[in-house]
Each structure stands twice: as structure tokens, then as C-alpha cells.
N, C-alpha and C positions, 0 to 999 in steps of 0.2 A: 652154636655161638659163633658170631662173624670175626672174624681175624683181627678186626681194631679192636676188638674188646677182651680179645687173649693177653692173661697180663703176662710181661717177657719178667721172667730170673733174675735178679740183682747177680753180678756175676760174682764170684767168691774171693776173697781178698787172695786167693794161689794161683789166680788165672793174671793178677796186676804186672803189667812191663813197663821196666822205664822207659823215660824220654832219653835219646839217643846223646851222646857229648862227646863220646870217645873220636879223634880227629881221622882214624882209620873206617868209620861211617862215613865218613862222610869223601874221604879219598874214592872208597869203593862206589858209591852213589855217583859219582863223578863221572869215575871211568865208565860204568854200563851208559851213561847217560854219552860217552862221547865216544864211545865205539856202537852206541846206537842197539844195545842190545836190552834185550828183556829178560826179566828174573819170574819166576815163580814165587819169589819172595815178595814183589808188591802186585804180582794180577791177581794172587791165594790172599793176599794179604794176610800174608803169615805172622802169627806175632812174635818169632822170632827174629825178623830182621836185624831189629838194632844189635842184637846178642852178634848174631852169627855176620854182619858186616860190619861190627867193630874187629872183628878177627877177620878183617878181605877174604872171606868165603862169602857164597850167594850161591844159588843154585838157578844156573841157564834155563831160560825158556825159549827154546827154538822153534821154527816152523811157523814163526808170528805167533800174536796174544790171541785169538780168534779162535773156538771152535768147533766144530761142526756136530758137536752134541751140547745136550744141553740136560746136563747134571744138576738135580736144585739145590744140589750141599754147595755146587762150587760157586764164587768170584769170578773166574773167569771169563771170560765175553765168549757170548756165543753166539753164530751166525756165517756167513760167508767169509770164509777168508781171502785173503790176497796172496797173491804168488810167491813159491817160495823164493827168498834171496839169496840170489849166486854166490856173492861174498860173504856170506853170514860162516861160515866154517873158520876161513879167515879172521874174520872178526872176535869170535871166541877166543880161538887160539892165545890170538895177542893176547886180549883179554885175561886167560888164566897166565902166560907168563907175566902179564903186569900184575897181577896178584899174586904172584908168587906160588903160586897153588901146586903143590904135590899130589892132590886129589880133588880132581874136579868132578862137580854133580852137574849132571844134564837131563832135561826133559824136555816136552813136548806137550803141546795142543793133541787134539786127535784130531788125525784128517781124512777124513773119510771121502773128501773129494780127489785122493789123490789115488792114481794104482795100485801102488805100494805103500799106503798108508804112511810115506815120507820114510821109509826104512832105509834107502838109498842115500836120503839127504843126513839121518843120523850118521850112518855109515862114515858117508864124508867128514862129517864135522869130526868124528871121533878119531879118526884116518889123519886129517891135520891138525888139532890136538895132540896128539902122537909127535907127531914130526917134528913140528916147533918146539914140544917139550916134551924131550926124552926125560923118559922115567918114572913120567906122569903118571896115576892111576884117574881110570874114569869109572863114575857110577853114572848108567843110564838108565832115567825111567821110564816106561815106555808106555803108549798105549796096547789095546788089545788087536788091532790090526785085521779086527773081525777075523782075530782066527787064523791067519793066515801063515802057514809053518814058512812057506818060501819067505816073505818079510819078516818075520824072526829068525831065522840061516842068515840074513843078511845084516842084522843087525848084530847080531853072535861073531858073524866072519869077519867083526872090523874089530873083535878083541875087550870087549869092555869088562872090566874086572869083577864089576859087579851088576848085575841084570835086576833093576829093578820093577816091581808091577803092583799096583796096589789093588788090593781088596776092594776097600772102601768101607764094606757094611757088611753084614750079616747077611745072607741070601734073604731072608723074612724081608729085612729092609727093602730091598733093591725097588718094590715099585716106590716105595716112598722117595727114592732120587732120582726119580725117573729114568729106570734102567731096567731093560727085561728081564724077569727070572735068570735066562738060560742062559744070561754072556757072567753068573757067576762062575757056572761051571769052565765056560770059555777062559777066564783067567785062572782059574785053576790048571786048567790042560796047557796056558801059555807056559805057564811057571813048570809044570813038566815037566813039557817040553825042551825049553831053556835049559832045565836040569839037565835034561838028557844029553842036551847037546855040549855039554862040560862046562856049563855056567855057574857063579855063583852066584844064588837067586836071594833077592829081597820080596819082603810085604810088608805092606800096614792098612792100617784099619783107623776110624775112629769111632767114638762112641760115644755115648749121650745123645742118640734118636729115637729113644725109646725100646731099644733090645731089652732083650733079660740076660742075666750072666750067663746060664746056661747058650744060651745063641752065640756070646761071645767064643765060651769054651770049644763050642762046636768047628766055631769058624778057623779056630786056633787048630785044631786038629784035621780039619780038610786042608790047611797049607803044609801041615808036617805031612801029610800022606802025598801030593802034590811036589813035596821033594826044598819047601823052600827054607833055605839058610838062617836068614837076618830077619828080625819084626821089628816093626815099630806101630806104637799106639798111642791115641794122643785123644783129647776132647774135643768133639766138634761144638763149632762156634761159629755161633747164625751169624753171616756174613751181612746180614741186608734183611729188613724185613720183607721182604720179598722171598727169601727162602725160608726154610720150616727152621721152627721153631728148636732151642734146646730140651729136651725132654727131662734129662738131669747132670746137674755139676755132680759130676765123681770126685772123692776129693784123693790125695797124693794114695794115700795108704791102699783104694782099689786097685791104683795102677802099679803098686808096689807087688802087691798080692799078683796081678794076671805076671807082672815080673817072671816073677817065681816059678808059675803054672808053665811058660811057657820056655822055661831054660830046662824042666824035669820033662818035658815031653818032647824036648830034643832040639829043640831052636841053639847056633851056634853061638848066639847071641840078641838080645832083646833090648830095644831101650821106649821105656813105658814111663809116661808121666803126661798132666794136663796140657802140658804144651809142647809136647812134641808133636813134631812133623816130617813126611820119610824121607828128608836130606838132613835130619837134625843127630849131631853127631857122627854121621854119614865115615867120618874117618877112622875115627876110634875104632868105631864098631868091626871097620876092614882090618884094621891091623889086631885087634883081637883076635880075630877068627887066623890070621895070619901066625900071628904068636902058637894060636893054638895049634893049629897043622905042625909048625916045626920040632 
């Protein structure tokens, strides 16, 4: 059967977002646009926006919008990027002091045209982030860096609270995102590693590309063995007909249930639901785990 003739899912009335109104949407929207900076929030075209930038949170995308794979779950633009910018660290910075942020989210493109996989230029940002705003916590997500323990040391050695990495899918899935088998095991050993190195590690995942439970469960316990802290799990949502199709709307009460599954298998906290995404609730979730320790 050819692809225009696949019929696409009426999406289910628990996946619906409002239209944004709240006047701190639109402050937030402002400032990224006049400090020139990019969110992950509109290149994922997350449908959390309106939620999480009526509360001046967004989750940074540094390194530029471009990137040098090309994943067919993501939005993202993929291809050659452009050099990174000098001041973009700066630019942040300000950025979370004008939002007031006590806990800022950052991430990245993967750049595989670069050395260090841009571990140096996180570094930095996180480094004057810091500086400008004592006291701040930062969650970084990171790519997989093909691997490379010396660009994770360096992104570990600039202090980030919380180390984040994502899954994505099930290993079964991986050719379906166009991603080779063996960089699952690769972000498993990132997250490790991280571990090792006295980090506190995130993942997530999403679902609805045709896994079975069982795949799900599996994946859920390769991160607990793997060392990782925090999950989150959310439904993927075909971006573009261009990328693959949804295979099924899970409805709340599935992601209730994996909830559950993966707080008894030892996760220090979990937040599961059709629309989540891995900077969603990104705070809460920290100072849980914080509460918990003391």
C-alpha cells in the first residue's frame, strides 16, 4: 500500500492543547526571539509550549537548529550546520536571568562535524550560566557523542545537576528512526558512564511506533541496569507526513500503569503521560529526588 493511501489516526480528544493567552507566553516568546536564541520547544514542535512558556520556562537549543543526523521521528532540520557562536553562552545566560529560572534545561543538535562533538561549547554555556546566576540548577541533554568518554568528562566537569540522554525507542525500533542497532547500546554505556562519573542521569523514551509492551518493559530495565535516575515517557506524534506514521494513541491509564512499573523497578522518579516530553516537568522531578536524598 503507497503512503498516500495509509489512513492517519484521528488524534484522541487527551492528546488536545490549548491556544496560548496567558501574557507570560508571549514575554517568553519575545525574549528567545530578541536574544536570538533557539528552543527545542518550537524545532520538536513540542506540544507543550504554550503550557511550559506560560510559566517562562523553554528548554534551550544550542549548537544551532541543524543537525547532522537525520532521525525520522524528529522535526528537527537536518543537514550541514553553521559555525558555532562565540556569544551564544552569553546569550543564554541573560536569557535564564530574564526568566527568572532556578532551573534551566539545555540541549543540543548532534554535531558530528565537530571534534568534540560540541562538549567544550556545552561546557561553556553551562560554565556562564553558572556565573551570571548563582544558584541556578542546570539539566543538560545531551547527544551521544559517538561514544566518546573524553566529551562526556567534559561535559560532567562543567557541573550539570542533571545529565540528561535519551533513549528514544526500543532497540527493535532503531532501524525504523533511522538509527543503527548498536548506538542503543552506545547510550546505554553513555548513561553509565555518566553514572559513574557522579552524575545524575535522565531518559526517555516515546511510544506509539509500533512496540509491544513487552519491548517497552525491556527498555525500562536496560536503563535501570545502565544506572539511570529520572524517565520520562510520552507518545510520539507524527510531526509531518514525511515521517512514520503513529502506530497507536495509548490512552492516560497505559502511561499510568508503565508509571507504576517503573517507580517498583527503581527509577527515582518517573513522569509518564501522552504528552510528555524530557524537559517536561524537568524541575519537579529534580527536587523530588532531592527531597528524597535528605
Amino acid at each position: 500500500m503507497s503512503k498516500k493511501h495509509i489512513r492517519t489516526q484521528p488524534k484522541p480528544p487527551w492528546l488536545k492543547v490549548r491556544i496560548p493567552t496567558d501574557p507570560n507566553f508571549f514575554y517568553t516568546s519575545q525574549l528567545i526571539k530578541e536574544k536570538k536564541l533557539h528552543t527545542i520547544c518550537q524545532s520538536a514542535a513540542c506540544p507543550n509550549r504554550a503550557e511550559c512558556w506560560s510559566h517562562r520556562t523553554a528548554t534551550f537549543l544550542v549548537m544551532g537548529e541543524v543537525c547532522t543526523r537525520n532521525c525520522s521521528f524528529c522535526a528537527v532540520q537536518s543537514g550541514d550546520p553553521d559555525s558555532l557562536i562565540e556569544d551564544e553562552a552569553e546569550r543564554v545566560a541573560e536569557a535564564v536571568g530574564s526568566m527568572g529560572l532556578t532551573y534551566a534545561v539545555i540541549t543540543s543538535v548532534t554535531r558530528d562535524d565537530l571534534p568534540d562533538g560540541g562538549a567544550g561549547h556545552l561546557a561553556k554555556i553551562m560554565e556562564r550560566v553558572k556565573e551570571r546566576n548563582p544558584g541556578v540548577k542546570i539539566e543538560m541533554l545531551v547527544p551521544d557523542f559517538n561514544g566518546s568518554l573524553d566529551a562526556l568528562r567534559t561535559v560532567i566537569g562543567a557541573g550539570p545537576d542533571v545529565l540528561n540522554h535519551n533513549i528514544e525507542v526500543p532497540r527493535s525500533l532503531y532501524p525504523l528512526i533511522n538509527r543503527p542497532l548498536n548506538n542503543y547500546r552506545r547510550s546505554l554505556d553513555l548513561l553509565a558512564a555518566a553514572k559513574w562519573m557522579g552524575a545524575l542521569t535522565k531518559s526517555g523514551m516515546m511510544i506509539g511506533l509500533g512496540e509491544k509492551k513487552r519491548d517497552i518493559l525491556d527498555t525500562l530495565e536496560d536503563l535501570r541496569r545502565s544506572g539511570c535516575d529520572l524517565l520520562t515517557i510520552g507518545q510520539y506524534l507524527q510531526p509531518s507526513a514525511g515521517h512514520p506514521s503513529v502506530s497507536t494513541y495509548y490512552p492516560p491509564s497505559l502511561f499510568d500503569d508503565l508509571k507504576k512499573r517503573a517507580l517498583k523497578m527503581g527509577f527515582a522518579d518517573a513522569e509518564c503521560g501522552p504528552l510528555v516530553r524530557s524537559s517536561y516537568n524537568a524541575q519537579k522531578m529534580y527536587k523530588k529526588i532531592q527531597e528524597t536524598a535528605m
